[in-house]
C-alpha positions as CSV (number, residue, x, y, z in Angstrom):
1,X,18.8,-15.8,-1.4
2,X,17.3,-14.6,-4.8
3,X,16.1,-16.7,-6.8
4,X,17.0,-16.4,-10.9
5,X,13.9,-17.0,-12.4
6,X,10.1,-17.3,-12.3
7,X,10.2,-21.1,-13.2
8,X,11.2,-22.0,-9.9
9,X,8.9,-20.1,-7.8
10,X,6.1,-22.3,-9.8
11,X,7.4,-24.7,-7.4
12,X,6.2,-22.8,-4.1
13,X,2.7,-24.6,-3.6
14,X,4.2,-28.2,-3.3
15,X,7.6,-27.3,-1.6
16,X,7.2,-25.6,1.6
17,X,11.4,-25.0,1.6
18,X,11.4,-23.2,-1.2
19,X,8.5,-21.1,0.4
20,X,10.1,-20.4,3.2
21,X,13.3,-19.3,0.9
22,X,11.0,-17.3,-1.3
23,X,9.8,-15.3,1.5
24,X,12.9,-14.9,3.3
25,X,14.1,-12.9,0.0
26,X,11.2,-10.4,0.1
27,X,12.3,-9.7,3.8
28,X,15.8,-9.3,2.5
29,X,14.8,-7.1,-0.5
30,X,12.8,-5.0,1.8
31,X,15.2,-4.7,4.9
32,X,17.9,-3.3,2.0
33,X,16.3,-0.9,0.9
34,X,15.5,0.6,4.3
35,X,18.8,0.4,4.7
36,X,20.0,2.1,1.6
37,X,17.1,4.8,2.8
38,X,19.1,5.6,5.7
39,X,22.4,5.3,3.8
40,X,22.0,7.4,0.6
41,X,18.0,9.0,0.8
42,X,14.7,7.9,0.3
43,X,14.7,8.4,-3.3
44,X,17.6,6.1,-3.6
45,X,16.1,3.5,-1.2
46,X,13.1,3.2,-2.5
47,X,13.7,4.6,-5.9
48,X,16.0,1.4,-6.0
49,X,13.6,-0.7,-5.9
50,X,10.1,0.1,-7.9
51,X,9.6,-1.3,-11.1
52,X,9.1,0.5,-14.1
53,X,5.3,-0.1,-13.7
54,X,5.1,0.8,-9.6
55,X,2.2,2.7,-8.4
56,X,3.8,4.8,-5.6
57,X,1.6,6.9,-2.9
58,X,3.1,9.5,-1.8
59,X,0.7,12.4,0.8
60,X,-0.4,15.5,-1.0
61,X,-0.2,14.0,-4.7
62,X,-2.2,12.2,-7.0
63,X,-1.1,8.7,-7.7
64,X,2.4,8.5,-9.3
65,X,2.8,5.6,-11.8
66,X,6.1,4.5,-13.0
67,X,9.2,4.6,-11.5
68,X,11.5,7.3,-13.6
69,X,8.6,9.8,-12.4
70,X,8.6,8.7,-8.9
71,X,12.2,9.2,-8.5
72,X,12.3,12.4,-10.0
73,X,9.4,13.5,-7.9
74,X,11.0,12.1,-5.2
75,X,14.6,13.7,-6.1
76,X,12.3,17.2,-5.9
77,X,11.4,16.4,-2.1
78,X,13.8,19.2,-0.6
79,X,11.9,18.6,2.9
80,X,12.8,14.8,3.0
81,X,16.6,15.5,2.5
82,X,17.8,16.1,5.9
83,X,15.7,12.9,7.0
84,X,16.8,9.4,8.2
85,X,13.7,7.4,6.4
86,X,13.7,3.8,7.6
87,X,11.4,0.9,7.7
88,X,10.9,-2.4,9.4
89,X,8.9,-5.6,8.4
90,X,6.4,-7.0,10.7
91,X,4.8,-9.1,8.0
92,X,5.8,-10.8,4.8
93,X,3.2,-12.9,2.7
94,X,3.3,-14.3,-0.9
95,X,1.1,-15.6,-3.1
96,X,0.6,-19.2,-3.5
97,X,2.6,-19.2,-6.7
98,X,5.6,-17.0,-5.7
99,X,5.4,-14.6,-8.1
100,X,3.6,-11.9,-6.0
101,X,4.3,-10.7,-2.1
102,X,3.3,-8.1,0.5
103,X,5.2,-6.4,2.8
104,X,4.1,-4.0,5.9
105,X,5.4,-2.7,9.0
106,X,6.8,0.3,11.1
107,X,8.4,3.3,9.6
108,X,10.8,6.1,11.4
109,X,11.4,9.6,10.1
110,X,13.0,12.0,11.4
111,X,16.4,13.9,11.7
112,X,19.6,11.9,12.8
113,X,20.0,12.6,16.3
114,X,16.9,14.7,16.8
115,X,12.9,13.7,17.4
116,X,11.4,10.9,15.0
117,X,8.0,10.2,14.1
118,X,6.3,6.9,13.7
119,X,4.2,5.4,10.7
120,X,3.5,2.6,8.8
121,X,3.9,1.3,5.8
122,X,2.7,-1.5,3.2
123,X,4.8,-2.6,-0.1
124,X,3.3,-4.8,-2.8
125,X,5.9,-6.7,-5.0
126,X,6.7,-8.8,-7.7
127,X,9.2,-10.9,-8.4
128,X,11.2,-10.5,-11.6
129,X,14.6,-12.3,-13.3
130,X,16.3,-9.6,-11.6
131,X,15.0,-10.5,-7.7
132,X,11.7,-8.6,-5.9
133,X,10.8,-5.2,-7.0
134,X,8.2,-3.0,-5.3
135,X,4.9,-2.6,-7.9
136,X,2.5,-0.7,-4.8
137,X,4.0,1.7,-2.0
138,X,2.3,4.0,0.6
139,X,3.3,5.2,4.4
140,X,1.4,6.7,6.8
141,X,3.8,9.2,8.3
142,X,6.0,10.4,5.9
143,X,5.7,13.9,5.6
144,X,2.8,16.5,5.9
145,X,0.7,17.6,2.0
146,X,1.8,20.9,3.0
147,X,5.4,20.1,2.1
148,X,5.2,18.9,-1.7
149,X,7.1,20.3,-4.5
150,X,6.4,19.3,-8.3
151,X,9.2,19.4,-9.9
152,X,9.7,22.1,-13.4
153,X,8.0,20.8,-16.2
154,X,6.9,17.6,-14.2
155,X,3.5,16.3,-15.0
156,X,2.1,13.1,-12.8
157,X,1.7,10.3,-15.2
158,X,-1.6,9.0,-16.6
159,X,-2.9,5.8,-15.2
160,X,-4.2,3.3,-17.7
161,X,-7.4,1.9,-17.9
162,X,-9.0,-0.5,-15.2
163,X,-9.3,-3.9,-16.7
164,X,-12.3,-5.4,-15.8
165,X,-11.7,-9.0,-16.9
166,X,-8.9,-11.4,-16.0
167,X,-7.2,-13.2,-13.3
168,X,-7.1,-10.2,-10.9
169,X,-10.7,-8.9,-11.6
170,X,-12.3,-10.5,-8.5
171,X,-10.2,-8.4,-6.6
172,X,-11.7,-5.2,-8.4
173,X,-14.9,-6.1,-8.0
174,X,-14.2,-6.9,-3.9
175,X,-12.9,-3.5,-3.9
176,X,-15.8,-1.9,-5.8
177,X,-18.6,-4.0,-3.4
178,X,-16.5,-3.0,0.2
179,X,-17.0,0.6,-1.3
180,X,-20.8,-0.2,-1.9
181,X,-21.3,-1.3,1.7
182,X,-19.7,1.2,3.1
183,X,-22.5,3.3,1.1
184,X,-25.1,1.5,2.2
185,X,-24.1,0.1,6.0
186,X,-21.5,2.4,7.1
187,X,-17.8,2.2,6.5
188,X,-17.7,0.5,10.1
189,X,-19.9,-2.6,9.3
190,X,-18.0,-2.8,5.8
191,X,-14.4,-2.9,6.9
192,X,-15.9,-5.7,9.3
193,X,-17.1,-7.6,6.7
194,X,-14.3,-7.5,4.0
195,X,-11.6,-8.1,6.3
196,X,-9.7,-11.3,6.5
197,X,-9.6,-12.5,9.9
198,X,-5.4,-11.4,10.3
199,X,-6.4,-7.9,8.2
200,X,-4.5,-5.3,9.5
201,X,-4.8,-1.6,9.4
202,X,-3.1,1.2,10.5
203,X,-4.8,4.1,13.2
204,X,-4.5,7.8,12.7
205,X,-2.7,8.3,15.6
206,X,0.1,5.2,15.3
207,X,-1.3,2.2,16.1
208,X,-1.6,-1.5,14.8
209,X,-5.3,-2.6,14.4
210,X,-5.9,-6.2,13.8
211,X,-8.8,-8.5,13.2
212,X,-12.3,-7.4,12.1
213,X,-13.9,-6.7,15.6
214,X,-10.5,-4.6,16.0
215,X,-11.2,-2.7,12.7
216,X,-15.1,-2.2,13.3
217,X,-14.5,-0.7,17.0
218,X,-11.2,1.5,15.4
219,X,-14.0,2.7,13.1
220,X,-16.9,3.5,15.6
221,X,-17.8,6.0,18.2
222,X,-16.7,9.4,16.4
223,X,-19.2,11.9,13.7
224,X,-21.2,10.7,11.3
225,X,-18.6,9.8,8.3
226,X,-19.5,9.0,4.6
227,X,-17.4,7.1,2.6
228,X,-16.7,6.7,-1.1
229,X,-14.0,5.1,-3.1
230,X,-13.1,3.7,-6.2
231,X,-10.0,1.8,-7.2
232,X,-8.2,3.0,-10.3
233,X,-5.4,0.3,-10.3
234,X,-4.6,-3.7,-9.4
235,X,-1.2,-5.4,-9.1
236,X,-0.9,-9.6,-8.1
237,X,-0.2,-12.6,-8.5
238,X,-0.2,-14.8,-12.0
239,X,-2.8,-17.2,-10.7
240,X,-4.4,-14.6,-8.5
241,X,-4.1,-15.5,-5.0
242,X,-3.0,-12.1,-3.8
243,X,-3.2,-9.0,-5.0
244,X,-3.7,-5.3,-4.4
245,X,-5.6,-2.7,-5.8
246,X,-4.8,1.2,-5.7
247,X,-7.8,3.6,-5.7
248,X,-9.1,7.1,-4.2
249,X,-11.3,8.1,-1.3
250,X,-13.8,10.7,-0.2
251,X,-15.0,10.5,2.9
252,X,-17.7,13.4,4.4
253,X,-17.8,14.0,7.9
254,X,-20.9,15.5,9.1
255,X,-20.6,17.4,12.6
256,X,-23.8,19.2,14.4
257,X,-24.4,22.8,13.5
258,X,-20.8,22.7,10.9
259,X,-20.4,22.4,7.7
260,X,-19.6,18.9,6.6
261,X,-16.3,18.4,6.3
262,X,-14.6,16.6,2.7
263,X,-11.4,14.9,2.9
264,X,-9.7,13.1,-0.1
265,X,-7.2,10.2,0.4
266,X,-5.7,7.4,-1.3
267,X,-5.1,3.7,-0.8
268,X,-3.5,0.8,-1.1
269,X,-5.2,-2.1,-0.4
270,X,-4.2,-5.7,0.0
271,X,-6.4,-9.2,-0.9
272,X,-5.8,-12.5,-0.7
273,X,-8.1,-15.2,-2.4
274,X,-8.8,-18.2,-0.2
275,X,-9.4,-22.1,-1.3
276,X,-13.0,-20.9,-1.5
277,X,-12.1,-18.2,-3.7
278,X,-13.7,-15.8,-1.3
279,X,-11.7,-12.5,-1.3
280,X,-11.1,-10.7,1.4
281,X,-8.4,-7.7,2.2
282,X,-5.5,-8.4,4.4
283,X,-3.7,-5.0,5.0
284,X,-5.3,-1.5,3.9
285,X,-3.6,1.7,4.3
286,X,-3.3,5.2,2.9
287,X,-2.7,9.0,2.5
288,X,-4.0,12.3,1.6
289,X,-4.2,13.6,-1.8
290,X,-5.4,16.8,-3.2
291,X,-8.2,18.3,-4.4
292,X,-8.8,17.2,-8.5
């Protein structure tokens, strides 16, 4: 069911129904537009969704802000056409207040009847008077950087300015100190310690990592890696008990007797705020973007 208004979902912390009817929604929400993916495109699917304010990540591009220029950019996509673009929870969480929820899982592409590929994917949302609408979007397999078109006379949208006060600015500054670790101890050791202990992220090559010791070992054993990143954007809850922040990578990869090796991503990063108001991420994922 949807629920009408905000004034209700207030209601979430002391009603464990109404939780459980809350989040049964975002599922819904989500599950249709996978559905309307397959059914009319991916630019209708998801395009059906985002909010005028959305943030969506899409491999190849800069950050995309706003969801008129999403759905135009999208519209542009000639590669995605022929493609059956679907997606399936495995996870649904909101915030303690209602009025913010994430949303990850397995994605398909690929051409009806023919091969598919596997991703993943994570959706922040917020609910409005008009039911869940996606704010934050990113998959992990959609299509290759190679493949993007701009549209004619399409320019990607500014981003406004980073806050850096109010009730979602502990989130930005757990972003910006996981980023400083990673400087100073390794990107390993700092996924480690800023993960929640049910964090998820997704592997290169497909897979489902879980759980900080999962994460650290995912991490370890390849070249020498730096990594740099900033967030640039944050989306949550009113009383800011989850959240996510949007922000871009560099990471260097040093290799014996090669030239070090610069690659340039974006992500989408999940947080949740615990009773201790210790904040740590719960679901991180990304994609490529190109050079500035």
């Amino acid at each position: 069911m949807r629920f009408g208004g905000l004034a209700c979902l207030a209601l979430l912390g002391t009603h464990p129904l109404a939780a459980q009817e809350a989040r049964a929604a975002l599922l819904t929400a989500d599950r249709a537009a996978s559905e309307a993916s397959s059914a009319c495109g991916f630019a209708c699917g998801l395009g059906g969704v985002l909010a005028p304010d959305a943030l969506y990540l899409h491999a190849g591009m800069p950050v995309i802000r706003g969801s008129e220029a999403a759905r135009r950019f999208l519209l542009a996509q000639t590669a995605l056409t022929p493609l059956r673009i679907q997606w399936q929870p495995l996870h649904a969480e909101l915030s303690t207040d209602g009025t913010f929820g994430i949303t990850w899982g397995v994605a398909t592409v690929g051409i009806r009847g023919g091969p598919v590929r596997f991703g993943h994917y994570l959706s922040a949302w917020r609910h409005t008077p008009e039911g869940w609408r996606v704010v934050g979007h990113v998959q992990t397999a959609l299509n290759r950087p190679g493949d993007v078109r701009r549209p004619a006379g399409w320019d990607v949208p500014s981003l406004p300015g980073l806050a850096g006060s109010g009730h979602l600015a502990p989130m930005v500054v757990a972003d910006r100190a996981f980023s400083a670790q990673a400087g100073r101890d390794g990107a390993p050791m700092a996924f480690a310690s800023w993960a929640a202990p049910d964090a998820v992220t997704f592997g290169g090559s497909g897979e489902l990592v879980r759980g900080p010791e999962a994460i650290q070992a995912s991490l370890s054993g390849g070249p020498a890696s730096r990594w740099t990143w900033a967030p640039v954007a944050v989306v949550g809850a009113e009383d800011g008990s989850l959240g996510a922040t949007v922000g871009e990578a560099v990471i260097t990869v040093d290799r014996p007797g090669r030239t070090a090796e610069t690659f340039r991503s974006k992500y989408l990063t999940a947080w949740r705020r615990d009773s201790t108001g210790a904040v740590r991420f719960v679901a991180d994922a990304g994609n490529a973007r190109p050079v500035p």
